[in-house]
SETORNU-504784 format. One record per residue (C-alpha): residue number from 1; residue in three letters; x, y, z. Coordinates in Angstrom, 3 decimals, decimal comma, m for minus. Layout:
NUM  ALA  X  Y  Z
...
***
This chain:
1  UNK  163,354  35,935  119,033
2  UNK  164,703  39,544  118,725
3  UNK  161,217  41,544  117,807
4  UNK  159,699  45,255  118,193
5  UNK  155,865  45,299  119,395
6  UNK  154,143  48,778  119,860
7  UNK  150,911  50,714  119,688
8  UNK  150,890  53,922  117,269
9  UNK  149,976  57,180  119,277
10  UNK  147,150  59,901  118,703
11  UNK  149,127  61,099  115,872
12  UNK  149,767  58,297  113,354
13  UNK  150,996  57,869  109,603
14  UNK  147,457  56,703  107,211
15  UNK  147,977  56,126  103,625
16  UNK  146,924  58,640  100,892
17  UNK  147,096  57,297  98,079
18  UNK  148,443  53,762  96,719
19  UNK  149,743  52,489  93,255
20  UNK  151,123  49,499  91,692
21  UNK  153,085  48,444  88,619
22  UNK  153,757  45,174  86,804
23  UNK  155,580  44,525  83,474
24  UNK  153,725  43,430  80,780
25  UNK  155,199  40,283  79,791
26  UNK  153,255  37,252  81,263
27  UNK  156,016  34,111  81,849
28  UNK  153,006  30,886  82,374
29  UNK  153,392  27,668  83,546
30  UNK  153,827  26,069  80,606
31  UNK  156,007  28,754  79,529
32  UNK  158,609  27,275  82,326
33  UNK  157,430  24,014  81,395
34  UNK  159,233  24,603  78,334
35  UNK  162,586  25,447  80,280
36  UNK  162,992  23,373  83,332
37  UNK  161,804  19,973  84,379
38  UNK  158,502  20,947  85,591
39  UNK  154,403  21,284  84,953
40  UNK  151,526  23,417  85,086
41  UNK  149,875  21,053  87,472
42  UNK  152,951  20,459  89,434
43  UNK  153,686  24,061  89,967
44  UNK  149,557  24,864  90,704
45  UNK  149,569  22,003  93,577
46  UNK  152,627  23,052  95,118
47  UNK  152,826  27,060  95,101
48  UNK  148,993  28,320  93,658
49  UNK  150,671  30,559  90,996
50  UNK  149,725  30,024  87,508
51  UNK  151,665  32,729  86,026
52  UNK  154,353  35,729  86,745
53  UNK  155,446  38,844  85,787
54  UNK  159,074  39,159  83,833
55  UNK  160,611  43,039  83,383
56  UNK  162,625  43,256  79,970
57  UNK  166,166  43,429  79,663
58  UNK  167,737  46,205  81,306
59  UNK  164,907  47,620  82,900
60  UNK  165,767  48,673  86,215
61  UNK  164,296  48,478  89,629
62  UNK  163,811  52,278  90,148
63  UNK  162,531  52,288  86,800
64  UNK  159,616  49,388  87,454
65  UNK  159,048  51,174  90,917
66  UNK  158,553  54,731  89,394
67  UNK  154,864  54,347  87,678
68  UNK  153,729  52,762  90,812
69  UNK  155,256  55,735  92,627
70  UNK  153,605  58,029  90,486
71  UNK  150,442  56,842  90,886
72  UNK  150,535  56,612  94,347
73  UNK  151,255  60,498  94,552
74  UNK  148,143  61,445  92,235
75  UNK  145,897  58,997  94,216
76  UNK  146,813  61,185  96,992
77  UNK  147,159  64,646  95,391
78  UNK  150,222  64,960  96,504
79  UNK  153,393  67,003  94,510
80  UNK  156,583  64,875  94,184
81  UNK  158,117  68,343  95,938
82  UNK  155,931  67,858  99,007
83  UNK  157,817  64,429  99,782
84  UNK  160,259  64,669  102,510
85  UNK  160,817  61,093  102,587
86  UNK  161,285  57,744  100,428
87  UNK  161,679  54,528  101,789
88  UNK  162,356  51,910  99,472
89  UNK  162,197  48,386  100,107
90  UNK  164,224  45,953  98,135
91  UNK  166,214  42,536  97,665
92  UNK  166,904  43,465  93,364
93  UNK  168,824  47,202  94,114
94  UNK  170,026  48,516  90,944
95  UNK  173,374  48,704  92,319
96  UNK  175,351  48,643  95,667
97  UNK  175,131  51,814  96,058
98  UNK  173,595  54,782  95,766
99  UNK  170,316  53,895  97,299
100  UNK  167,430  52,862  94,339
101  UNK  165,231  55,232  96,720
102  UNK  168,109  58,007  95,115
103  UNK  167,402  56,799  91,926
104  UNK  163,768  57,045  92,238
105  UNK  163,867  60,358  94,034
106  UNK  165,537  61,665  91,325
107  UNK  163,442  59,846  88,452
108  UNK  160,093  61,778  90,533
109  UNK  161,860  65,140  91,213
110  UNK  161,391  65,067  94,740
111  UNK  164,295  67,098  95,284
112  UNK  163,194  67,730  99,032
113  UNK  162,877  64,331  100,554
114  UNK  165,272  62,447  101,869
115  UNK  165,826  59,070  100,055
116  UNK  167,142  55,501  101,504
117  UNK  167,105  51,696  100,574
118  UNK  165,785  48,748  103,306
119  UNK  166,298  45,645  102,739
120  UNK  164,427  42,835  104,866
121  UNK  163,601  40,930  102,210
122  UNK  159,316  40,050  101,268
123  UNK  158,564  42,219  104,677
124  UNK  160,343  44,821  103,424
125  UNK  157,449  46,908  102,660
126  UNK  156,689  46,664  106,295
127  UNK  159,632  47,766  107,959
128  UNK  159,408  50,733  105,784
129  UNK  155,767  51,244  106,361
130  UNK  157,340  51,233  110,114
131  UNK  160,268  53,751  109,473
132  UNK  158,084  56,336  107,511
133  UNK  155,108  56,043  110,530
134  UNK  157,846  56,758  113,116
135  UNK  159,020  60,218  111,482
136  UNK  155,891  61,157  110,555
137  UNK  154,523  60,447  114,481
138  UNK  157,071  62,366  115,526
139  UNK  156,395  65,319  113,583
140  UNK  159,821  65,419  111,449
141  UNK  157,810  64,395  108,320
142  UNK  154,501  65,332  106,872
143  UNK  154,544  63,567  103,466
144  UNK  156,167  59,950  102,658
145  UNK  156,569  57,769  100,246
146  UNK  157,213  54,106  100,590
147  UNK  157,814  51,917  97,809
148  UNK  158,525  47,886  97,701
149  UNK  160,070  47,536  94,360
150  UNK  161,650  44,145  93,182
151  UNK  163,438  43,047  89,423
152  UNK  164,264  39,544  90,865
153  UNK  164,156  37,831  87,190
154  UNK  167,557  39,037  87,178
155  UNK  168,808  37,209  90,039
156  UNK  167,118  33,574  89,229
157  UNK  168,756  30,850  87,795
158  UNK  165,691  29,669  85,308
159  UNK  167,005  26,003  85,725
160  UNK  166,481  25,375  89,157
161  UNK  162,634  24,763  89,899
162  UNK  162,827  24,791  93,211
163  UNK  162,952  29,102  93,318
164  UNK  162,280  29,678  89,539
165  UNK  158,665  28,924  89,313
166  UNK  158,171  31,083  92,396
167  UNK  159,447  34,566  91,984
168  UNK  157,875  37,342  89,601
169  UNK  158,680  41,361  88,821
170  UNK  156,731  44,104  90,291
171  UNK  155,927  47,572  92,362
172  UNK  154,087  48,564  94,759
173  UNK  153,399  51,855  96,234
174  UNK  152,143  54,161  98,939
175  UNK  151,998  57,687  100,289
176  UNK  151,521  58,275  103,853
177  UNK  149,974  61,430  105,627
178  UNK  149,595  61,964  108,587
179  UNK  145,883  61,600  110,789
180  UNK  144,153  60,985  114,507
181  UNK  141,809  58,941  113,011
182  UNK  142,684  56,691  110,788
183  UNK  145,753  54,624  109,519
184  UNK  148,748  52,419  111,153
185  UNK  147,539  51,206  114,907
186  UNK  149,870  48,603  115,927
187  UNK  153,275  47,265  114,137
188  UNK  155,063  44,155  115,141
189  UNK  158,531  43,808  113,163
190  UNK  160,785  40,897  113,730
191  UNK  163,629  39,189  112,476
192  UNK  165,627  35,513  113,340
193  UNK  169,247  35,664  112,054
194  UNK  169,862  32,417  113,275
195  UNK  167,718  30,932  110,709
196  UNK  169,447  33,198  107,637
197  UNK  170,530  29,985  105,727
198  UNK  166,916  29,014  105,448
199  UNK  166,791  30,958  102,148
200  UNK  169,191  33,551  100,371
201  UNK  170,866  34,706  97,178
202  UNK  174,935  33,182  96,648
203  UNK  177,053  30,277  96,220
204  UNK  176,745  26,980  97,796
205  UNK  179,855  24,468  99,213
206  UNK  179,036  21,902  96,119
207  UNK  178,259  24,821  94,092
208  UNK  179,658  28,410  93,300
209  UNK  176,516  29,876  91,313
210  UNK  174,999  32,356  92,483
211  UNK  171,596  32,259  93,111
212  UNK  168,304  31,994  95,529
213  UNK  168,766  28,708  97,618
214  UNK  165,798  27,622  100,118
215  UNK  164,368  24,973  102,232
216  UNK  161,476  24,679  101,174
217  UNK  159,681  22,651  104,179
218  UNK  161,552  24,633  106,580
219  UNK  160,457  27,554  105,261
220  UNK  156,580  26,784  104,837
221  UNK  156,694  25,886  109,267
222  UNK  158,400  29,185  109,787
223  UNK  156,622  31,178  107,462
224  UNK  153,080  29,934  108,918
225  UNK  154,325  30,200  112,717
226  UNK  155,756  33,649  112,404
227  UNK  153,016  35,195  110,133
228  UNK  150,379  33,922  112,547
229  UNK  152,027  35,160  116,176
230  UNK  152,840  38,611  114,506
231  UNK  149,094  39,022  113,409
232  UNK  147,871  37,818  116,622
233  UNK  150,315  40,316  118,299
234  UNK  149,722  42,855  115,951
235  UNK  145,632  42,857  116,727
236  UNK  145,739  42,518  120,320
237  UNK  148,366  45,266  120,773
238  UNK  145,650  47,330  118,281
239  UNK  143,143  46,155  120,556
240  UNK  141,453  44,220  118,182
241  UNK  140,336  40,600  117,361
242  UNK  141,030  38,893  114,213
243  UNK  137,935  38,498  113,628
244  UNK  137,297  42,117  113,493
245  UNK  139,126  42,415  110,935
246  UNK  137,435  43,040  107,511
247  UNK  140,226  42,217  105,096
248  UNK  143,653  40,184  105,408
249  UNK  146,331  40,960  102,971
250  UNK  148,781  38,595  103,293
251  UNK  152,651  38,633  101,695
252  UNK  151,339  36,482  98,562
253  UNK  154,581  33,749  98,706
254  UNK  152,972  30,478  98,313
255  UNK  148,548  29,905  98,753
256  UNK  149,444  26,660  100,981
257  UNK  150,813  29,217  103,701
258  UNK  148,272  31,481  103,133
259  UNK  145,837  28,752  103,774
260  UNK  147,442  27,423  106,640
261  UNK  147,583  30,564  108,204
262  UNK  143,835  31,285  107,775
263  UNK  143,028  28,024  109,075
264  UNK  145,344  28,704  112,272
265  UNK  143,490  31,981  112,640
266  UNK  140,204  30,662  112,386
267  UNK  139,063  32,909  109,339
268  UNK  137,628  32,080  106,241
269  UNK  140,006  32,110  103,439
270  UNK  137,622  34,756  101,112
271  UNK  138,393  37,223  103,901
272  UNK  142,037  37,023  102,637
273  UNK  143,393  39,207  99,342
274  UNK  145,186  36,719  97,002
275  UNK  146,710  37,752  93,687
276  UNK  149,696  34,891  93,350
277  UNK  147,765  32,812  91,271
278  UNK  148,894  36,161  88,271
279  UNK  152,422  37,288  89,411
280  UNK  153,924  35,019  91,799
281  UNK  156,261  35,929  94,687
282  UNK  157,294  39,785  93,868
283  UNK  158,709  40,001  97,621
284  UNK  158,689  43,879  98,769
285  UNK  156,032  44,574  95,939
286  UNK  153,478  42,223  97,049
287  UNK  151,657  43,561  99,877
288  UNK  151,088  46,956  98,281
289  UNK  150,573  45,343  94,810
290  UNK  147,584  43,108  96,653
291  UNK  146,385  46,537  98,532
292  UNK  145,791  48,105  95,554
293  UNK  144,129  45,261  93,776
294  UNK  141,759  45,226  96,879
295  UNK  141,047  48,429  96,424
296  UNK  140,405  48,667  92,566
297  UNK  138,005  45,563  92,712
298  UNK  136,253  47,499  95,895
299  UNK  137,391  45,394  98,390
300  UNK  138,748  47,767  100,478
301  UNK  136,112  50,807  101,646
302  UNK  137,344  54,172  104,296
303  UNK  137,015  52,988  108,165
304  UNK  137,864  49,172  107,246
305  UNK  140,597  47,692  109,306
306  UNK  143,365  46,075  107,835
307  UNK  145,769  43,691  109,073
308  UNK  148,738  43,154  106,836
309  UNK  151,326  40,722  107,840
310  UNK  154,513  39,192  105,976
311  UNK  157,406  37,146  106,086
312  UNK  160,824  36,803  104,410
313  UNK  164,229  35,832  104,260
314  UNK  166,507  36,535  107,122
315  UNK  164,350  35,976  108,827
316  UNK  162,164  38,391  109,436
317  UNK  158,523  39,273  109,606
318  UNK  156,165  41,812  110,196
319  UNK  152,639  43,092  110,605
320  UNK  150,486  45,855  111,399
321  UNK  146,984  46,923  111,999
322  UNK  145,454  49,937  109,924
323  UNK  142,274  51,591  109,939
324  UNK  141,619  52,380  105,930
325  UNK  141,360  56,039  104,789
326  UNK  142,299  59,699  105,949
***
């Protein structure tokens, strides 16, 4: 399958500062109970979510993204100015075009960094953790921002169970600096076209709606395959053992692949950061989101290493190795 594996050189992108934001309105279990053939239990059992985010009306995606941006930047006492990059990872852009990361650079004043849009669906975040490590390596960029940012509430079709219990609004995000210490050590990106009809957003032959369609069982084997080789890639090409690793943050998609995948690693499950059980799927947003849950709860200390690793529609994947701090 078509993937990138490398090792980070002496100069490397770390993260600064990180941030997260989540609407305010809680949509439960029982709350979808109430609007689609479906329970509480039934949704626990299958998924591990309990609850989900939901942005109001009209709220954009820039607009959810842009507290968690902010944030990010005075975690890392950095100016919006000093940017000279945003990457923003998304499958809910605001429009077709321009770029959300436009919208967002404007919304921050960052008047100086260039601004674009990736979309590789949940492991988006990853492929622009990737893109913004590259520039900064090579010395183009000093400052970054990267930003998974997702409104999918917008795109669901509240009554089909089978992707409406699953998906929730949120933002996650991080600045990147650049160190020879500490940060990114190993990325492995990858992505299966061949499988693209596994899950995606449009019309069906029996059915013109437009919506997220998956299969579910197909999914869960190629979610748990791919997220384990790419973090067993991703440490040895850091030159690292799993178990070496002090925390896990996993996309958070569905606590049954989670599980499986710790079990297939050999690593207790407490090693791994969960947060699904209170906002669902929120695709690009979720590995940040979880980062910066880890690290408000004190999960997460300078000279840990990381491994984060996620999966998504496409397919693709991705993970990396990081060393935590400056």
């Amino acid at each position: 399958m078509p993937e990138v594996v490398y090792a980070t050189g002496p100069r490397r992108a770390c993260v600064l500062g990180i941030g997260s934001h989540v609407p305010a309105r809680r949509l439960t279990n029982d709350d979808l109970a109430r609007m689609v053939a479906t329970s509480d239990e039934w949704i626990r059992q299958r998924t591990g979510i309990a609850e989900r985010r939901v942005a109001a009306a009209g709220t954009s995606t820039a607009e959810l993204a842009l507290p968690a941006a902010r944030r990010a930047l005075e975690r890392a006492e950095v100016l919006p100015d000093e940017l000279e990059l945003i990457v923003l990872g998304t499958s809910s852009p605001d429009q077709p075009f321009p770029a959300t990361a436009c919208h967002l650079q404007r919304m921050l004043g960052a008047d100086k960094a260039l601004a674009v849009d990736v979309l590789a669906a949940c492991s988006s975040w990853l492929y622009a953790a990737s893109i913004a490590e590259r520039y900064i390596a090579g010395g183009s960029v000093r400052r970054a921002l990267i930003v998974g940012a997702e409104v999918l509430s917008r795109l669901l079709d509240y009554a089909d169970r089978s992707t409406c219990i699953l998906f929730g609004d949120g933002a996650g995000a991080a600045v990147l600096g650049d160190s020879t210490s500490a940060g990114f050590e190993s990325f492995v990106l990858g992505a299966d076209g061949a499988k693209s009809q596994l899950i995606y957003f449009g019309a069906a032959e029996d059915d013109d709606a437009h919506k997220p369609r998956m299969d579910g069982q197909e999914i869960f084997k190629a979610a748990t395959r791919a997220m384990e080789e790419a973090s067993l890639r991703a440490c040895e090409v850091a030159g690292v053992s799993p178990g070496d690793v002090d925390l896990i943050v996993p996309h958070q998609a569905n606590l049954r692949i989670i599980e499986a995948v710790a079990r297939r690693l050999g690593l207790p499950l407490d090693r791994f950061v969960l947060n699904l059980d209170r906002y669902g799927n929120t695709s690009a947003a979720s590995i940040p989101l979880a980062i910066d849950e880890a690290l408000e709860q004190g999960r997460l200390q300078r000279g840990d290493r990381v491994l984060l690793v996620g999966f998504g529609a496409g397919l693709t994947w991705g993970a990396t190795v990081l060393t935590w701090g400056a």
